[in-house]
C-alpha positions as CSV (number, residue, x, y, z in Angstrom):
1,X,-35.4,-1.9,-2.7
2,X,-34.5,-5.2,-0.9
3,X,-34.4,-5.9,2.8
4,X,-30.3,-6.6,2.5
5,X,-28.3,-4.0,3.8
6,X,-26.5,-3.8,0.9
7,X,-30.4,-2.2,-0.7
8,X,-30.5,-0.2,1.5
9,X,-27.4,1.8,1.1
10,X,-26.8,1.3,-2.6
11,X,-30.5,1.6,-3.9
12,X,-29.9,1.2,-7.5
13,X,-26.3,1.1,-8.3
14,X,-25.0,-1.2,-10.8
15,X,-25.2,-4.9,-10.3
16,X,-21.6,-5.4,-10.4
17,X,-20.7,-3.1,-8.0
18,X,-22.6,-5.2,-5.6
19,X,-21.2,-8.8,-6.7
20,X,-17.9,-6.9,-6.2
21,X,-18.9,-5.7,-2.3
22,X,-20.4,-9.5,-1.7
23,X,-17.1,-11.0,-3.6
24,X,-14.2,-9.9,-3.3
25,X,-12.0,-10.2,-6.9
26,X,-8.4,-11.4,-6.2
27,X,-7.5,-9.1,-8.9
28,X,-8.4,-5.7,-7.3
29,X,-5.8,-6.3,-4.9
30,X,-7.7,-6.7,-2.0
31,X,-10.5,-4.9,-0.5
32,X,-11.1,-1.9,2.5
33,X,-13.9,-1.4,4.6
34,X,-16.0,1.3,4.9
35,X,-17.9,2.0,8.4
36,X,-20.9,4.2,8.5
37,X,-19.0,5.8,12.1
38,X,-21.7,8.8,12.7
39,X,-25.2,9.7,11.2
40,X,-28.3,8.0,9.7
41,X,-26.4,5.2,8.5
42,X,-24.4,4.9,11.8
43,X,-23.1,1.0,12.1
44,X,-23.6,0.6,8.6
45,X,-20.1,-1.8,6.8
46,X,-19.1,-2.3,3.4
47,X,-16.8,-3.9,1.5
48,X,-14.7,-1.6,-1.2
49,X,-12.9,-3.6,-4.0
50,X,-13.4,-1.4,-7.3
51,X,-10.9,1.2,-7.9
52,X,-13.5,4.2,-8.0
53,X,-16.8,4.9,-6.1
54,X,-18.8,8.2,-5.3
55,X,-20.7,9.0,-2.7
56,X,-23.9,11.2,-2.1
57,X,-27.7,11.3,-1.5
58,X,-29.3,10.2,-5.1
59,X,-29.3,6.8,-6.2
60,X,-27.4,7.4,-8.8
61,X,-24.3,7.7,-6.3
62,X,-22.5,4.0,-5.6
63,X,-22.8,4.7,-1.7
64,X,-26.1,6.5,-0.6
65,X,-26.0,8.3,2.7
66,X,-29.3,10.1,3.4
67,X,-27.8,12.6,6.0
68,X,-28.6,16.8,5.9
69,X,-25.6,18.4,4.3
70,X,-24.9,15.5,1.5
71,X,-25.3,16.4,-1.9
72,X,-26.5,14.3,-4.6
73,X,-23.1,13.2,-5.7
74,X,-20.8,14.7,-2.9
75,X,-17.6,13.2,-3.4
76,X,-16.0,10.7,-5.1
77,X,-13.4,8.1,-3.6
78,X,-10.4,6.2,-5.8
79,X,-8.2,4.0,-4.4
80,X,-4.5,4.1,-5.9
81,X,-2.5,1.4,-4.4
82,X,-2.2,2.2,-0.9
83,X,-4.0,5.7,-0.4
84,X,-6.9,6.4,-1.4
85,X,-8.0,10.3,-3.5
86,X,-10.7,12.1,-2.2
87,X,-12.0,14.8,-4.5
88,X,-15.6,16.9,-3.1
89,X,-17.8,17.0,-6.3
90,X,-20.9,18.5,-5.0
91,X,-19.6,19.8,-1.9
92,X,-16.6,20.3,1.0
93,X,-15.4,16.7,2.5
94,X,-13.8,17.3,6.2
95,X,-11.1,14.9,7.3
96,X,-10.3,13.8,10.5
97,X,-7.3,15.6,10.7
98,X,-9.6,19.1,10.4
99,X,-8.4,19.5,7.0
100,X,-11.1,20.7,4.6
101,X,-11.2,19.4,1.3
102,X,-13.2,21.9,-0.3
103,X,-15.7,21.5,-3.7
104,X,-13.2,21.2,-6.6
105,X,-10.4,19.8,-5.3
106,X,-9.0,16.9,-3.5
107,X,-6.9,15.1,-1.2
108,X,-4.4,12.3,-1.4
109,X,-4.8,10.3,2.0
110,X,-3.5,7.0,3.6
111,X,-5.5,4.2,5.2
112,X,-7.2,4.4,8.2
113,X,-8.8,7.5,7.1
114,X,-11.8,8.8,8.7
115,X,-13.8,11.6,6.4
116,X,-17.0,13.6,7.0
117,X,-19.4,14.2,4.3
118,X,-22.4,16.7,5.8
119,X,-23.7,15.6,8.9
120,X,-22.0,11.4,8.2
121,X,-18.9,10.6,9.4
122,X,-17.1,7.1,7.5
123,X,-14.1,5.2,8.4
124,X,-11.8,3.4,5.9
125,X,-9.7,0.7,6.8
126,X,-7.7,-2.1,5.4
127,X,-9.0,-5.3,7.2
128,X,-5.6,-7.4,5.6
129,X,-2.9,-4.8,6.6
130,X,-1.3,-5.3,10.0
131,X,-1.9,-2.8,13.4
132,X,1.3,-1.7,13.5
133,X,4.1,-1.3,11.8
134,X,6.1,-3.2,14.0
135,X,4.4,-6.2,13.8
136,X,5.3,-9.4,15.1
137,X,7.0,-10.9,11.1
138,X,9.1,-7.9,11.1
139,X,10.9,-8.3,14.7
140,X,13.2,-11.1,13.5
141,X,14.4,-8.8,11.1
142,X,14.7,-5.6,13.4
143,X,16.5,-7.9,15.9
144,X,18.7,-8.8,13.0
145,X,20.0,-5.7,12.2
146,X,20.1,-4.7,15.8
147,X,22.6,-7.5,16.0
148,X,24.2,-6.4,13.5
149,X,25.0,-3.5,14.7
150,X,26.1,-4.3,17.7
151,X,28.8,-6.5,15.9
152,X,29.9,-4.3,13.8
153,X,29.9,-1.1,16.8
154,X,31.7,-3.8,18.8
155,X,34.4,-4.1,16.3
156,X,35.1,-0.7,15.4
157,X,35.6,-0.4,19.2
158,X,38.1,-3.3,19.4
159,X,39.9,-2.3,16.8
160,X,40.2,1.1,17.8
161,X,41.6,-0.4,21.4
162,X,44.1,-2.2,19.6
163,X,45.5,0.6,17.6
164,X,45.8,3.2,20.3
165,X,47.8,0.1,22.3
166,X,50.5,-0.3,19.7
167,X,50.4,3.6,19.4
């Protein structure tokens, strides 16, 4: 085990998943982060490019969370464009929402999400998307349209005006 965060909370997963968590790869489409948000790990960040990790409390696991409740391989996260699939392997995964995803089964879920597994809580975001929907390079457009419609509402009205006149 190194003294690098990353050892510490991958132990002895595969070498390329950590190249991939200290490089991002412009070909996974950008990367999210995930936030350690409650537990042992609390404070813990790290950077999720591949398509497909698990998580659980043996090494073997790509993220390793040492908090009561965890099984060895808990759950197991995939990323499919925008959302991300959470399916409980080795035990239930709570969402934020108070849904439970129970053992077996899983859950198709959009970004920010923010799971529990045991007794840890994670957050997942997407560092690149913007806060809000409405953000500042889509106003132009929205005051486009509003204009828009205005013109054309404006219209309708005159030319209704003009044909009750001659009526």
């Amino acid at each position: 085990m190194t003294d690098s965060p990353i050892g510490r909370y991958l132990d002895a997963a595969p070498a390329r998943r950590l190249r991939s968590i200290i490089a991002p790869s412009p070909a996974s489409g950008g990367f999210v982060v995930l936030s350690v948000t409650h537990g042992f790990h609390a404070g813990a960040e790290l950077s999720l490019v591949e398509t497909l990790y698990t998580i659980g409390s043996s090494t073997e696991s790509d993220i390793v969370l040492r908090d009561a409740g965890i099984a060895p391989v808990h759950a197991r996260l995939r990323r499919k464009g925008s959302q991300f699939e959470i399916e409980a392997v080795g035990g239930d995964v709570t969402l934020a929402t108070g849904e439970t995803v129970h053992e077996g089964h899983g859950s198709r879920c959009r970004l920010p999400l923010t799971v529990s597994v045991g007794d840890a809580r994670i957050r997942l975001v997407n560092p690149e998307r913007p806060a809000s929907r409405w953000s500042f390079s889509n106003r132009p457009v929205l005051v486009a349209g509003s204009v828009l419609c205005a013109v054309f509402a404006l219209s309708l009205a005159a030319n209704g005006l003009s044909l009750a006149n001659i009526g």
